[in-house]
VEXKEVEX-496409 format. One record per residue (C-alpha): x negated, y negated, z. Coordinates in steps of 0.1 Angstrom, whole numbers, padded with zeros to 4 digits, always signed. Layout:
BEGIN
XYZ;...
% end
This chain:
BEGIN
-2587-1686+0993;-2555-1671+0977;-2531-1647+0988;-2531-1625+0955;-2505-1648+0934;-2472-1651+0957;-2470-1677+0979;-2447-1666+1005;-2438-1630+0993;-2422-1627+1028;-2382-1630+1032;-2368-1642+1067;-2354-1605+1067;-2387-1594+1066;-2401-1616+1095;-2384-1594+1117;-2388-1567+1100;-2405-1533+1115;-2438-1531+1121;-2465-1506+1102;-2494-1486+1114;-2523-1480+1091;-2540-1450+1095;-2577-1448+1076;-2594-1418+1077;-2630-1422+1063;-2660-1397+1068;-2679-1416+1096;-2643-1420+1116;-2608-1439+1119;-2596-1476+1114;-2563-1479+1130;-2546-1512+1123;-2512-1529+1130;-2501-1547+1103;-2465-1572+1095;-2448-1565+1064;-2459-1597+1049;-2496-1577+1051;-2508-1598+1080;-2534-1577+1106;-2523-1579+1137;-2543-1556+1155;-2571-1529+1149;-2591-1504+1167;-2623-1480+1152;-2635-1450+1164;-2665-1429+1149;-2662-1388+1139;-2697-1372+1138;-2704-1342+1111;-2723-1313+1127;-2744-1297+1099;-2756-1261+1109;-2775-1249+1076;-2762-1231+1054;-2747-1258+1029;-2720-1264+1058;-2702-1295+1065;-2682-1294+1096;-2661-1323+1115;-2640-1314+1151;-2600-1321+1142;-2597-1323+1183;-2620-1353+1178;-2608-1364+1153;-2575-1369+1168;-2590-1385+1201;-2606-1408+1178;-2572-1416+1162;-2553-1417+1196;-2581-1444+1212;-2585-1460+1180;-2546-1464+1184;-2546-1478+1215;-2578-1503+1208;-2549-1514+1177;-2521-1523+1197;-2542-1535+1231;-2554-1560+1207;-2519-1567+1187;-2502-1575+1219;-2498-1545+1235;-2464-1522+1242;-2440-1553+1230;-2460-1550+1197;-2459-1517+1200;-2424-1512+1208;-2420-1530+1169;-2438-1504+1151;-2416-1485+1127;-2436-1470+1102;-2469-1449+1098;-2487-1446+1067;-2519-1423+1064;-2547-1422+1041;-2579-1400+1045;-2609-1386+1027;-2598-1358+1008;-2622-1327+0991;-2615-1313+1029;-2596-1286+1043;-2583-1281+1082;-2572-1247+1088;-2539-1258+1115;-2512-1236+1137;-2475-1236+1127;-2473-1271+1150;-2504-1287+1133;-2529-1281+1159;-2561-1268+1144;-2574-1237+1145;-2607-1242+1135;-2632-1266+1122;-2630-1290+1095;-2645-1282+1066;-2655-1314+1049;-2660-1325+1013;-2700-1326+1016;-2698-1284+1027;-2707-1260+0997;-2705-1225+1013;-2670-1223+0991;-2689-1221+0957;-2698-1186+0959;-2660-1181+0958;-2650-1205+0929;-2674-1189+0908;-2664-1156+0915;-2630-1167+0900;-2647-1171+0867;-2666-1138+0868;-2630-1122+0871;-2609-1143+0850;-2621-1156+0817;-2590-1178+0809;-2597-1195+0844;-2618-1225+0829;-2592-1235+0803;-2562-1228+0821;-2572-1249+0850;-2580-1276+0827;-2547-1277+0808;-2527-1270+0839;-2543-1289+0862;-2571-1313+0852;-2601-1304+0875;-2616-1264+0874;-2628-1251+0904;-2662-1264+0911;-2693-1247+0910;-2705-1268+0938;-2681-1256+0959;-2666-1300+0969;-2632-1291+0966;-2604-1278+0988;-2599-1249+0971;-2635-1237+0977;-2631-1248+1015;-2601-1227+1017;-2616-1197+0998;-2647-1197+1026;-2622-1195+1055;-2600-1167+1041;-2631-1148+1031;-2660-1153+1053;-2640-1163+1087;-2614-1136+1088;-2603-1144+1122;-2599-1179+1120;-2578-1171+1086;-2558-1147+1105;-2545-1175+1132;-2541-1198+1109;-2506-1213+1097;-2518-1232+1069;-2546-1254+1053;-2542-1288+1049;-2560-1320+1039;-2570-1348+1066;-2542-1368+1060;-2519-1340+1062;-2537-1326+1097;-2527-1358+1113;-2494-1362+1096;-2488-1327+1114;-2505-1337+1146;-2480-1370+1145;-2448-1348+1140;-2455-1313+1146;-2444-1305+1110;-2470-1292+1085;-2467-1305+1049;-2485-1317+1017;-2479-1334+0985;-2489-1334+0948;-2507-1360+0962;-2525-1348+0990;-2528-1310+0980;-2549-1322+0943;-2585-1309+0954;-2568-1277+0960;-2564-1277+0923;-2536-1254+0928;-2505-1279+0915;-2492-1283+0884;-2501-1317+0871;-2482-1318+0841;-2451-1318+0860;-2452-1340+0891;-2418-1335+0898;-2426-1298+0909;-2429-1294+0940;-2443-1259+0940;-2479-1242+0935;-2487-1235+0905;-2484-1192+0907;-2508-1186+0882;-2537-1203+0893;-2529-1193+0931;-2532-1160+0915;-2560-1165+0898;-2580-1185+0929;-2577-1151+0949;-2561-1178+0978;-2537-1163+1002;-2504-1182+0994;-2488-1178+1026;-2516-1203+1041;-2506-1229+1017;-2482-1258+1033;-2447-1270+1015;-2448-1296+0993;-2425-1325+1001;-2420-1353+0972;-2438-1384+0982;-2409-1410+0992;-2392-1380+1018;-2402-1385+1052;-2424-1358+1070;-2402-1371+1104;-2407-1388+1135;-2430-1388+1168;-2433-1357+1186;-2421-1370+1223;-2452-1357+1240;-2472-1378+1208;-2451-1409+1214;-2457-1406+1250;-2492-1403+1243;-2498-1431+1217;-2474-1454+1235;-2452-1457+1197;-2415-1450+1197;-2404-1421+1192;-2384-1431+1161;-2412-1442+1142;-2413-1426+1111;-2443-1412+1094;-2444-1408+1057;-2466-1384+1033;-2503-1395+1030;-2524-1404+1006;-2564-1396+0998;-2584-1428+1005;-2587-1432+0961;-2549-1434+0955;-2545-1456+0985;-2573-1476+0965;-2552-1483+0935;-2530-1496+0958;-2548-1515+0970;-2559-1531+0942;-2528-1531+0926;-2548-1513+0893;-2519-1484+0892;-2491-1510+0890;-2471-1507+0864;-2482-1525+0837;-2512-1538+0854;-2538-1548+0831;-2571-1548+0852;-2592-1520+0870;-2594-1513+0906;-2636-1506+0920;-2637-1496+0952;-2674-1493+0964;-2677-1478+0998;-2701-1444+1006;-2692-1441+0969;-2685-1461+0938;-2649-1449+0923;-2633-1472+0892;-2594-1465+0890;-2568-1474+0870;-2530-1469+0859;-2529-1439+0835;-2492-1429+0825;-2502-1393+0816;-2519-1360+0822;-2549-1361+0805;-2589-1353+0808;-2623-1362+0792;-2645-1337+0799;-2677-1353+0781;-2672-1387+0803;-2660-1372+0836;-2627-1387+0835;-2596-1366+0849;-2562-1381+0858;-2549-1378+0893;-2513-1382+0908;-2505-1417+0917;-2486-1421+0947;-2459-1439+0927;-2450-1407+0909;-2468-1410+0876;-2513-1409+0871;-2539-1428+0876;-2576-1429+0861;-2600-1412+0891;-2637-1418+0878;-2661-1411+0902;-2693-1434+0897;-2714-1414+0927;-2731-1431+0949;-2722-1466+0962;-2729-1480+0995;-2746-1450+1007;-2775-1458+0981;-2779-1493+0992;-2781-1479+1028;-2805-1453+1018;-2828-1480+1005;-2820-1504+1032;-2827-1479+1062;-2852-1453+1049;-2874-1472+1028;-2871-1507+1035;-2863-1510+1075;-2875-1470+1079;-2884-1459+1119;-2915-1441+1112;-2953-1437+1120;-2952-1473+1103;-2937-1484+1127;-2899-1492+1139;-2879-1518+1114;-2841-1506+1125;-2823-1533+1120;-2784-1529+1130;-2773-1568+1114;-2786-1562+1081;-2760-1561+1061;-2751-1598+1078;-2779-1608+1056;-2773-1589+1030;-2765-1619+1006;-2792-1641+1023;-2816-1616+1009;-2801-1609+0974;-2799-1650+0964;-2838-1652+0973;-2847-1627+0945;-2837-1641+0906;-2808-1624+0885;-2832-1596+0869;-2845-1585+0904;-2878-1602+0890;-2877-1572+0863;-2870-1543+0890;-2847-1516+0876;-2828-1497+0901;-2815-1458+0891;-2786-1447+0916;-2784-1413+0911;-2801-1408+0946;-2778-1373+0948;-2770-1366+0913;-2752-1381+0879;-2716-1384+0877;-2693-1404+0855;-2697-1412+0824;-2725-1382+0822;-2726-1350+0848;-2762-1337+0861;-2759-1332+0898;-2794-1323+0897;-2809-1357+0878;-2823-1380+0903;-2826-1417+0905;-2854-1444+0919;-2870-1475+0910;-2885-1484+0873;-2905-1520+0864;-2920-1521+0899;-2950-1549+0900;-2976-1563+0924;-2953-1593+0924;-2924-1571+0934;-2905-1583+0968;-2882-1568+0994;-2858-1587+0984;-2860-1578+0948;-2860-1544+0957;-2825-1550+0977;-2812-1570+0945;-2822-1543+0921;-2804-1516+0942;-2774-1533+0934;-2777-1541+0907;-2779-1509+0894;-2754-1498+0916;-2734-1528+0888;-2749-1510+0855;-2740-1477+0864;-2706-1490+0868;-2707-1511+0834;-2716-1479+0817;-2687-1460+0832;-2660-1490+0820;-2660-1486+0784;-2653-1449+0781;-2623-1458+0810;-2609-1484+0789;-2613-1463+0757;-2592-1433+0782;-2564-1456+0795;-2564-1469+0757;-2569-1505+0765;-2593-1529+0780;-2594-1546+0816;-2592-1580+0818;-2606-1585+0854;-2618-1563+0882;-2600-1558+0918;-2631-1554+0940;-2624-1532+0975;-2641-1514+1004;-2672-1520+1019;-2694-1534+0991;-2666-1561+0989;-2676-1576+1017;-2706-1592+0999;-2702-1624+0975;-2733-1619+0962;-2726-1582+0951;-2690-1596+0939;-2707-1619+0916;-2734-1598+0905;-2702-1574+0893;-2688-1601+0877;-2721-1607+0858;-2730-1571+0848;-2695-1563+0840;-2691-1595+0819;-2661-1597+0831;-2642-1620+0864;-2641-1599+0898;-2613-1605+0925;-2629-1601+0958;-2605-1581+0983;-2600-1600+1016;-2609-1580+1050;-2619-1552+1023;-2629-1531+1059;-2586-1530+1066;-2577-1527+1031;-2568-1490+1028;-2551-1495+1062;-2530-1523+1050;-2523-1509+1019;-2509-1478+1039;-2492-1493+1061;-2476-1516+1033;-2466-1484+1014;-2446-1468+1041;-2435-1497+1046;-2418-1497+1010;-2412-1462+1015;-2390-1476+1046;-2369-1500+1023;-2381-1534+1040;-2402-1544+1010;-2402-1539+0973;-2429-1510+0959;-2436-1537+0931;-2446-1566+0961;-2475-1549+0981;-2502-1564+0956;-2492-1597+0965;-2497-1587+1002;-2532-1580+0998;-2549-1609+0996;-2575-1619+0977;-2609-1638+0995;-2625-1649+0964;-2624-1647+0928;-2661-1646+0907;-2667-1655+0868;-2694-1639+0845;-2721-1666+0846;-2728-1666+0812;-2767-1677+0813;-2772-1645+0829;-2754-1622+0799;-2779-1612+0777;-2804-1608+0804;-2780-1580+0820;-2770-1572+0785;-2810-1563+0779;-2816-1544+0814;-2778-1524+0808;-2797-1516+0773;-2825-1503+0791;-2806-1484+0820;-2788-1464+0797;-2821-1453+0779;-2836-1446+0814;-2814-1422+0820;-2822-1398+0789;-2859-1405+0797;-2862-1399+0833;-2841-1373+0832;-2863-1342+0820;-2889-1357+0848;-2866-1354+0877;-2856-1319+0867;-2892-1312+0864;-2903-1327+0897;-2872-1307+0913;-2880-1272+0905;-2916-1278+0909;-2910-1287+0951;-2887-1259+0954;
% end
């Protein structure tokens, strides 16, 4: 076990020091946690958040629940830190949230209507009506801003466009649109706000100039988007303000706790993993519904053939976002609806299988016995773009196990990521000498080695990877706050484990990687076939 590299980055100042609350947002719900500033958990509380889908290509999460959840998750936190002494130490609150989603709020942050999530696709008919009317749209966006508006309609800006035009009424009473982190930042103080940060799926920000704090008016003209429904932008270190009294009151915080501007849950990843520090010469993976690689950037820049895009880091420069696709959510796919499926088979739920997760993978051989897994269960993304390619298993035999089946789905899960790394380092112009390994998938050692051997390269595990984006939150306002230094919050996040390329394994993975790669160009005419033909 280490602690990241510092052995006591805590000063006696600091050991009395303000508390922080974490606030993750993810998808399925919040983790609340109560962290020191030396990084130590102190308490935490979880709450799930269900999404209602009603046809349609909708998407939709209750911010009223959401909130609840935050408020009992909250309490659940600081019951188990201690209770209201503990509580009465708190003195920061740092938010991170899934982003690509939009809640429409009142002047005082209460919502006005549904969350529109980032999975929700009734928006595209509105981005691509942009193009229809503006030719310059696609290369303007991408030299002002990075990312066009998407045709699948998974951005903000899409969400937003839906609400103005197809919910009239709802876009009449509302104030503003914001992101999730943003929502509760405005539910915490009453004071609606965003960031360069926050507000970067709206794709409405200049990104060559972070310093702006101001939408870009071209491309609000161009988007169609009402600009009185878009929120202030407030730079990053400013404070939003403190507790509402009835929200103090009601979360039993003072009310001179300060909340600062929050982050989407990728920047809070880099982080994290300390891959956006400056001069930091590894990458940050964070492998939780998804697989997203990050790293420190230093400019504006985009490449279009590998899916790479730069994205404001929270420290007031860019960061690498390269979205791999799907992660964990693959690995449960497999693990719930074809291995332990509840069917006319017969009912193989199992609720602790992920406890023997790494049981499972070190019965089946480095190779998964020849088993090739494809990951692209919902589409391609980076390096290569193909939402509509398809994924599954290759080299499948009558000696084929379970458990090679398990091992194989991540494994690939590993080669997709290994394909992605080169055209990253070759974008951020040099070459990463380890991995930082975060969210859920870093709770496995197995699937932190297997990394390590895929990549070729060592993988540092993230401790209590389920309260990383929490602590690193927390740790951020924190620094915000002045009781640490920006440059120390790596060495608070301690590391569990650190994993080396065994190299009698390299030129088998070297050989499958070889043949993953080609898979894709060969499967993919099949799976496009196979889709239009059960259309």
């Amino acid at each position: 076990m280490t602690d990241g590299g510092n052995n006591d980055p805590t000063s006696a100042r600091e050991r009395i020091a303000p508390l922080g609350l974490g606030i993750d947002l993810g998808t399925s719900g919040p983790k609340v946690g109560v962290f020191a500033a030396d990084g130590a958990l102190l308490g935490h509380g979880t709450r799930r958040v269900v999404t209602t889908r009603q046809g349609g290509g909708s998407a939709e999460q209750d911010p009223e629940l959401i909130w609840r959840a935050v408020v009992d998750a909250t309490a659940e936190a600081i019951a188990s830190a201690g209770g209201s002494a503990v509580a009465a130490r708190i003195g920061v609150i740092g938010i991170d949230s899934q982003y690509s989603s939009v809640v429409p709020v009142a002047q005082d942050g209460t919502p006005t209507g549904p969350m529109i999530t980032w999975m929700d696709s009734r928006g595209a008919v509105h981005n691509n009506a942009i193009y229809g009317r503006e030719p310059d749209a696609f290369m303007t966006w991408l030299d002002v801003h990075g990312i066009v508006p998407l045709p699948s309609g998974a951005d903000s800006l899409a969400h937003a466009l839906h609400l103005q035009h197809d919910r009239p009424d709802l876009h009449a009473r509302t104030a503003a649109f914001v992101e999730p982190m943003d929502y509760l930042a405005a539910r915490l103080t009453g004071r609606v706000t965003a960031t360069v940060c926050s507000a970067f799926m709206f794709l409405l920000t200049d990104n060559r100039r972070l310093d702006l704090l101001a939408w870009h008016p071209e491309l609000v003209r161009m988007a169609g988007i009402d600009p009185t429904r878009l929120p202030p932008l407030l730079p990053m270190d400013e404070p939003i303000g403190t507790l509402t009294p009835g929200v103090a009151a009601e979360l039993g915080l003072p009310a001179n706790a300060v909340v600062y501007p929050g982050v989407n849950d990728t920047q809070v990843g880099g982080i994290a993993t300390g891959a956006i520090n400056p001069g930091a010469t590894h990458a940050g993976i964070c492998i939780g519904t998804t697989s997203v690689l990050i790293a420190g950037l230093g400019r504006k820049d985009l490449d279009i053939d590998h899916q790479l895009v730069s994205m404001p880091d929270p420290f007031g420069d860019h960061m690498l976002m390269a979205e791999n696709g799907n992660g964990g959510k693959a690995l449960d796919h497999v693990l719930s609806n074809m291995l332990l499926a509840d069917d006319a088979l017969g009912h193989h739920h199992d609720p602790h299988v992920y406890d023997r997760l790494d049981t499972t993978i070190a019965s089946s051989q480095p190779g998964a016995n020849g088993v090739l897994f494809l990951p692209w269960l919902g589409g391609a993304m980076a390096p290569v773009d193909d939402p509509r390619m398809r994924g599954g298993f290759l080299g499948v035999s009558l000696s084929t196990s379970r458990a090679d089946l398990v091992r194989a789905t991540v494994e690939g899960l590993a080669h997709n990521l290994r394909w992605l790394l080169g055209p990253a380092e070759t974008f951020c112009r040099r070459s990463f000498d380890h991995v930082v390994f975060g969210g859920g998938g870093a709770r496995s050692a197995a699937w932190s080695q297997i990394l390590a051997d895929v990549l070729d390269r060592p993988v540092h595990q993230l401790a209590d990877p389920a309260h990383a984006n929490g602590r690193a939150a927390a740790l951020f306002a924190l620094a915000r706050h002045g009781v640490i230094d920006p440059a120390s919050i790596s060495a608070r996040m301690p590391i569990s484990a650190r994993f080396s390329p065994d190299r009698v394994h390299r030129h088998r993975y070297g050989d499958m990687h070889e043949q993953f790669v080609a898979s894709y160009e060969v499967t993919r005419p099949i799976a496009h076939a196979l889709r239009a033909a059960t259309r």
